[in-house]
N, C-alpha and C positions, 0 to 999 in steps of 0.2 A: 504494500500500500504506500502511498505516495505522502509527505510529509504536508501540515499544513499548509507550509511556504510556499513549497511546490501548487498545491493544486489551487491556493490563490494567484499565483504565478499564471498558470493555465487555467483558471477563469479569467481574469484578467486579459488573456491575449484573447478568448474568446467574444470577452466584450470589447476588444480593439479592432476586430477584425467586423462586427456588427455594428460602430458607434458612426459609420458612414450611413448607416440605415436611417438616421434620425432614431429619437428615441419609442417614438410607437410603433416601431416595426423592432429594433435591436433588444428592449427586454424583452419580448414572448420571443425572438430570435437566439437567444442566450440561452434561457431556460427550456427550448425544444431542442438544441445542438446539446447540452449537461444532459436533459432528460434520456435521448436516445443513444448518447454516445460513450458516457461516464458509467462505469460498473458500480454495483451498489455500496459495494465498500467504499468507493471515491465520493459517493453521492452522503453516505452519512456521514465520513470525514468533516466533508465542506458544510454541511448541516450542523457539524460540532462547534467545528470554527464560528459560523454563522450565528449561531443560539451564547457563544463565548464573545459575539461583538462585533464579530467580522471585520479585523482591524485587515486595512488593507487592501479591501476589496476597492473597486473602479462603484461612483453608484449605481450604474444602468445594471451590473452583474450582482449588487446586493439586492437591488428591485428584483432581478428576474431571480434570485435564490432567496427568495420572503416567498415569493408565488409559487416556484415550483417548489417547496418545502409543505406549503399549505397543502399540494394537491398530490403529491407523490405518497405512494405506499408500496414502502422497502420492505426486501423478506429479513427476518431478524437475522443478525451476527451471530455466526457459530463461534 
């Protein structure tokens, strides 16, 4: 699993690469790229961080990990 550095890192570049979208397309753009592409371990990591603060985060990728956190359901950690 990937440190939290790390995957604020790569949220982050995730919302750089969507922040041309304008911001009503780039959050629900951010949170469908994390939802379908990040493994669930990555996704409660970044949900840990998130619920700790989210220091770090860009804010279109804290917007879009408030929303996809509300509506995602992860299978539990073994």
């Amino acid at each position: 699993m990937s440190s939290p550095d790390r995957l604020v890192y790569m949220a982050n570049q995730i919302g750089t690469f969507f922040r041309s979208q304008g911001h009503d397309k780039a959050v629900p753009g951010i949170a469908d790229h994390i939802k379908k592409f990040w493994d669930p371990r990555m996704k409660r990591a970044i949900f840990a961080h998130l619920e700790a603060g989210g220091a770090g985060l860009e804010p279109n990728v804290l917007e879009a990990l408030t929303a996809l956190k509300q509506t995602a359901s992860l299978p539990e950690a073994h």
